[in-house]
C-alpha positions as CSV (number, residue, x, y, z in Angstrom):
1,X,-1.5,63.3,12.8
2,X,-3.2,60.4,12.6
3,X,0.0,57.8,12.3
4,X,1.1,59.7,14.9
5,X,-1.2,59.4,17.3
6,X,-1.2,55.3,16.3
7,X,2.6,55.5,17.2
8,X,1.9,57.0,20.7
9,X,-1.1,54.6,21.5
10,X,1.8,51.8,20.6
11,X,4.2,52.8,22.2
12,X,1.7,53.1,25.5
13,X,0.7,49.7,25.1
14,X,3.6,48.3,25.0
15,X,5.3,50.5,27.4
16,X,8.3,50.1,25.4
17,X,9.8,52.6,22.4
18,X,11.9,49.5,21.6
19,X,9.0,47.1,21.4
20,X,6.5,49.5,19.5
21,X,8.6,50.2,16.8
22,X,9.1,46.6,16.1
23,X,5.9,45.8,16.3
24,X,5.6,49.1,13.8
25,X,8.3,47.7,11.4
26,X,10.0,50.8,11.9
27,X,12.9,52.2,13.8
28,X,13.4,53.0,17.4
29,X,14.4,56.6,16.9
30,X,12.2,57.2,13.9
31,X,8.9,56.3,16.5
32,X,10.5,58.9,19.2
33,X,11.1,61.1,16.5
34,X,7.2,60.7,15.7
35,X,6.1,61.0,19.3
36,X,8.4,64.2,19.7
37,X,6.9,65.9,16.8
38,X,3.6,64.9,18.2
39,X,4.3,66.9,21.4
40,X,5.6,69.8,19.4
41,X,2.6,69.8,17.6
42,X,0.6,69.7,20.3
43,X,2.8,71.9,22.8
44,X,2.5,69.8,25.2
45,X,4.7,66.7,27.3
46,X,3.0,63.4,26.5
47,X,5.5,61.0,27.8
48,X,7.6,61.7,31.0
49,X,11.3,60.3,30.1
50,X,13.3,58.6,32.6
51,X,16.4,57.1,30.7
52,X,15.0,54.1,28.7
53,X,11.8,53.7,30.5
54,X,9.0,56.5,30.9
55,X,5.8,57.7,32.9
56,X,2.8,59.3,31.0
57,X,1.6,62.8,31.9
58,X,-1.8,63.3,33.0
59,X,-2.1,65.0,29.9
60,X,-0.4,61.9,27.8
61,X,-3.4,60.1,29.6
62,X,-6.1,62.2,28.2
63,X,-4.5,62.1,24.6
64,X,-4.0,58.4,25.0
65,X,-7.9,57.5,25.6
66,X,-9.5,59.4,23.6
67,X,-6.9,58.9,20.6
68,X,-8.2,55.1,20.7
69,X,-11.7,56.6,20.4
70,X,-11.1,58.5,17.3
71,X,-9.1,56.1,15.4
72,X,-11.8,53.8,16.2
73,X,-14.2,55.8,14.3
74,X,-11.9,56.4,11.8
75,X,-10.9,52.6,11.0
76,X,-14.8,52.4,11.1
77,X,-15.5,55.2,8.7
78,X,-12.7,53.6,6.2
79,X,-14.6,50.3,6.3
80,X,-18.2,51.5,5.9
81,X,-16.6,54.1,2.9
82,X,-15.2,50.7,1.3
83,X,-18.3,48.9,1.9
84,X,-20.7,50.7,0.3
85,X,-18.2,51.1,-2.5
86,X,-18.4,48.0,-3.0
87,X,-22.1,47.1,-2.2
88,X,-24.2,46.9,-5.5
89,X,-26.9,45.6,-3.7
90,X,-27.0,47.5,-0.1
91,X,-29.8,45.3,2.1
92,X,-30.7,46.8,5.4
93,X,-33.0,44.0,7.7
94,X,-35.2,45.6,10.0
95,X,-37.5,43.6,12.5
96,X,-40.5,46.0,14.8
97,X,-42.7,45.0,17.8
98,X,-45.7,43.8,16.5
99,X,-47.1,45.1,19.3
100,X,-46.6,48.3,19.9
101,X,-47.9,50.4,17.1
102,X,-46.2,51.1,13.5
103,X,-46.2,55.0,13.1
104,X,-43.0,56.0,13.6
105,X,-41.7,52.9,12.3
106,X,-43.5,53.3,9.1
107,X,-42.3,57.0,8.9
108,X,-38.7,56.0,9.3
109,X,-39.3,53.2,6.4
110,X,-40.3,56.0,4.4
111,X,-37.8,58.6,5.0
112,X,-35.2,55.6,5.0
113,X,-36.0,55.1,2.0
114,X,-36.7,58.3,-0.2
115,X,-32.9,59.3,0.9
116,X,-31.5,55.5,-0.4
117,X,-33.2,54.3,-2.8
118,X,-30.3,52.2,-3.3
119,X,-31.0,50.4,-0.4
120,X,-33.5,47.5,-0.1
121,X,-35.3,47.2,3.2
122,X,-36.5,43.7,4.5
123,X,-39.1,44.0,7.1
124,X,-39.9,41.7,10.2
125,X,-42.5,41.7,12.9
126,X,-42.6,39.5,15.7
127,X,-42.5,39.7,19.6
128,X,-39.8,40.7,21.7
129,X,-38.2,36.8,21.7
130,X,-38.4,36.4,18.1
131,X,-36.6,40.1,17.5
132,X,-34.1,39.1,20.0
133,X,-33.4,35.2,18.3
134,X,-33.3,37.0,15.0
135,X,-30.6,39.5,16.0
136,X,-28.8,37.2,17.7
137,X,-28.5,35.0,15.0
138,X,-27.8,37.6,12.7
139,X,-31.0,36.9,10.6
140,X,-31.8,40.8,10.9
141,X,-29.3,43.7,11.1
142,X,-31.6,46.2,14.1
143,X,-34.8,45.6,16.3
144,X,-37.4,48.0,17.5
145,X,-38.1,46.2,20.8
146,X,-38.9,46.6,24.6
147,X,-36.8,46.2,27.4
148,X,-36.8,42.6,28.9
149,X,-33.3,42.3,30.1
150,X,-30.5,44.3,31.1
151,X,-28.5,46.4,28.4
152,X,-25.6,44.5,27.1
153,X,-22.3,45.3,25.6
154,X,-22.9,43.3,23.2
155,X,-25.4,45.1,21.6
156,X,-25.8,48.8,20.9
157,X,-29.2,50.2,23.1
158,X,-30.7,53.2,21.7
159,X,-33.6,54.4,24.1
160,X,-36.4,55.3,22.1
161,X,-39.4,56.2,24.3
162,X,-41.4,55.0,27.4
163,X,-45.2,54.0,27.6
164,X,-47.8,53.4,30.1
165,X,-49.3,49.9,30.2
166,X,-52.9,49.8,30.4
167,X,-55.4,47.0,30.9
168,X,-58.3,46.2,28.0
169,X,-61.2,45.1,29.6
170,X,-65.3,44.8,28.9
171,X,-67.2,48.3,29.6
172,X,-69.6,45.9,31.1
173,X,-67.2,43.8,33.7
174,X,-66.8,44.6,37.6
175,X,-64.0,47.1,36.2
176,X,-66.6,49.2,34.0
177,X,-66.1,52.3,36.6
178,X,-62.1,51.6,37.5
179,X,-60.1,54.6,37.3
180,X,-56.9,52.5,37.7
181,X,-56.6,48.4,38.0
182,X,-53.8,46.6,39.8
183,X,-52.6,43.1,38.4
184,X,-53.9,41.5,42.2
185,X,-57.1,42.0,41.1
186,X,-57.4,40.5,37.9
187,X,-56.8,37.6,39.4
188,X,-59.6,35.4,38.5
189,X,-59.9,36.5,34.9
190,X,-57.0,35.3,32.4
191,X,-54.6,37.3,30.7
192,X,-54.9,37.6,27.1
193,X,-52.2,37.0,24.9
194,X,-51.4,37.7,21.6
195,X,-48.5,34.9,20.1
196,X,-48.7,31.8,18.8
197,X,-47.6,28.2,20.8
198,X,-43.9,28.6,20.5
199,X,-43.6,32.2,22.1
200,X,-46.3,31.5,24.8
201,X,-44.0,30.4,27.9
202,X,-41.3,32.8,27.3
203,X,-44.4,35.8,27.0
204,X,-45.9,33.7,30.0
205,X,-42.7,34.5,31.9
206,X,-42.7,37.5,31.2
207,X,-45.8,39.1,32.3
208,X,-45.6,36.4,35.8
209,X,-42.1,37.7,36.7
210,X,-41.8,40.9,35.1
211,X,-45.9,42.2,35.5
212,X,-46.5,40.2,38.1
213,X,-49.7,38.5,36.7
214,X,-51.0,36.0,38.9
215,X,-53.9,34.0,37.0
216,X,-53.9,32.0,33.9
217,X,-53.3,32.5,30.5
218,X,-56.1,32.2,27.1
219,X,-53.8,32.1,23.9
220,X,-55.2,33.9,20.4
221,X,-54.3,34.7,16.9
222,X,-55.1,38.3,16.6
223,X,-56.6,41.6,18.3
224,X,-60.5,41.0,17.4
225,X,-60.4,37.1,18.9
226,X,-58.9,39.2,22.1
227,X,-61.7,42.0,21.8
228,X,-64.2,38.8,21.5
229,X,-62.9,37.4,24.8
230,X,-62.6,40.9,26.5
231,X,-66.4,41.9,25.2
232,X,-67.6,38.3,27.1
233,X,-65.8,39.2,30.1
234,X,-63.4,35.7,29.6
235,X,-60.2,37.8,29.6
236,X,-58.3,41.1,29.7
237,X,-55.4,42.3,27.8
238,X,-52.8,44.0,28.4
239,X,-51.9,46.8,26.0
240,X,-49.9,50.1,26.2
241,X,-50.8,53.9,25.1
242,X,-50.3,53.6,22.0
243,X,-52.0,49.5,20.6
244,X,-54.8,50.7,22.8
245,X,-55.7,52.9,19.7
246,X,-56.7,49.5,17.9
247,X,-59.6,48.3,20.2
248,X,-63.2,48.8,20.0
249,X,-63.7,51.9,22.2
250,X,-67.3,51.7,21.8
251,X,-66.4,48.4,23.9
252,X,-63.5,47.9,25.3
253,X,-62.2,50.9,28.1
254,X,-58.6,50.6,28.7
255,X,-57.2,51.8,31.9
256,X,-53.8,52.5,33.7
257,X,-52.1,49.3,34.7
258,X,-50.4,49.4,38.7
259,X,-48.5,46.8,40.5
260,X,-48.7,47.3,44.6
261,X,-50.1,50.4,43.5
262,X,-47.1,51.5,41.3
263,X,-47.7,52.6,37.7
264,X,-46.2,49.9,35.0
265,X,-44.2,50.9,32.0
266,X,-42.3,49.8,29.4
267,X,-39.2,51.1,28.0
268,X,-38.6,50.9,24.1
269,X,-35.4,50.3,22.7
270,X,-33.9,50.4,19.3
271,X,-31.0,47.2,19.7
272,X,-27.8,46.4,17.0
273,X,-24.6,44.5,17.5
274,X,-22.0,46.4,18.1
275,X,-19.5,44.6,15.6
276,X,-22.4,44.5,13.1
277,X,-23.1,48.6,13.2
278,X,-22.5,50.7,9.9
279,X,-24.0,53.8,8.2
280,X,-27.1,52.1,7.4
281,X,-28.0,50.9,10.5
282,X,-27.0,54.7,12.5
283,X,-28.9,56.4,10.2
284,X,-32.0,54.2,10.3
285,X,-31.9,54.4,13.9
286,X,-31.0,58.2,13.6
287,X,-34.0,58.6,11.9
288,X,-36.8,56.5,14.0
289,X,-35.2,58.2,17.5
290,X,-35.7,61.8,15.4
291,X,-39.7,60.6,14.9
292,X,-39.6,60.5,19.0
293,X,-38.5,63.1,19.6
């Protein structure tokens, strides 16, 4: 059924019998032949005949649409079977958000690859730019990343989970009893972040336009020069439920992040081209959405 259903989406396109079956290398009554056996089969009209021209039945529609989707997958089973075939060295390139947390990630690593072996996994942390330059560039094959711009068709975006941001900040500071801190009033103190030089204006962008943080910036290496600044009361950082599991409770509190007295979150994403996706890729994402859940 499968040719068949090629012939039909063929003949649609070109709104011509005449013009798919050359296009088919075949002849003009062997391709109405097909699409006549295809109606049989399905006992059903497809294809409303008027003399040499023809209208297609809201039916033909249905068959006509979702036909493309099918033999979509199938071409892309066919070249993913061949693939791996002929892959004697299957790589799979992986890149995570430094900083949101590894569990789930490293779970998925795991599971990944106790079921192919076969497989070698390349692993890459960086921030949300650096994920998004490297998939872009095709110098990794998926990112685990948040949400910083709109979803596009480019890409395939596999929402993974949502998080509450909350702010780090010194159990001694004005904010030692605050049950909930908006970015207004943090203000005079600077933000924290953790990147080096050549991320820090798009990560300053980012939290100005997206946050809405209004004071300056204090650049460091790692999470204990941030506790070191937080502890003195010469910063705060930003953090969400889950990284706030690698500070000092014993000195740093961490509490709920608003803007105009709206809660902030961030959505997580799992992102692959779409011309770039294969077996590997679904069932490595398959996997990390199944930790989620």
């Amino acid at each position: 059924m499968f040719q068949q259903m090629q012939y039909f989406i063929d003949v649609v396109d070109a709104h011509s019998f005449t013009q798919a079956a050359a296009d088919d290398n075949i002849s003009q009554s062997a391709i109405s032949q097909q699409i006549k056996e295809l109606e049989n089969n399905l006992g059903v009209l497809l294809l409303k005949r008027q003399g040499r021209s023809f209208e297609i039945t809201p039916a033909g529609q249905y068959f006509y649409q979702h036909s493309r989707d099918v033999l979509g997958q199938v071409k892309k089973i066919v070249k993913d079977t061949v693939r791996i075939a002929n892959d004697n060295e299957p790589e799979l390139r992986v890149g995570y958000l430094k900083s949101f947390g590894t569990t789930e990630f490293l779970q998925t690593v795991a599971e990944f690859s106790k079921s192919y072996p076969e497989v070698k996994i390349k692993i890459n942390n960086g921030t949300h730019e650096q994920l998004y330059d490297w998939l872009r560039e095709e110098k990794i094959d998926l990112a685990f990343s948040d949400q910083r711009r709109a979803p596009s068709n480019e890409y395939v975006n596999d929402f993974l989970t949502e998080s509450g941001l909350m702010v780090a900040v010194s159990q001694t500071g004005e904010f030692s009893h605050a049950e909930q801190i908006d970015v207004a009033d943090l203000a005079d103190l600077p933000c924290i972040l953790i990147t080096d030089s050549k991320q820090q204006l798009a990560e300053e962008t980012y939290y100005q336009e997206i946050l809405g943080v209004k004071g300056g910036f204090r650049l460091v290496a790692n999470y204990d020069e941030a506790q070191m600044l937080i502890a003195a009361n010469q910063g705060y950082l930003i953090v969400n439920q889950r990284t706030q599991n690698l500070l000092d409770s014993g000195i740093i509190q961490t509490v709920p992040l608003h803007n105009g007295g709206h809660e902030l979150t961030q959505k997580y994403y799992m992102y692959w081209k779409v011309d770039n996706s294969g077996f590997y890729i679904e069932t490595f994402a398959e996997m990390f959405e199944h930790h989620f859940k």
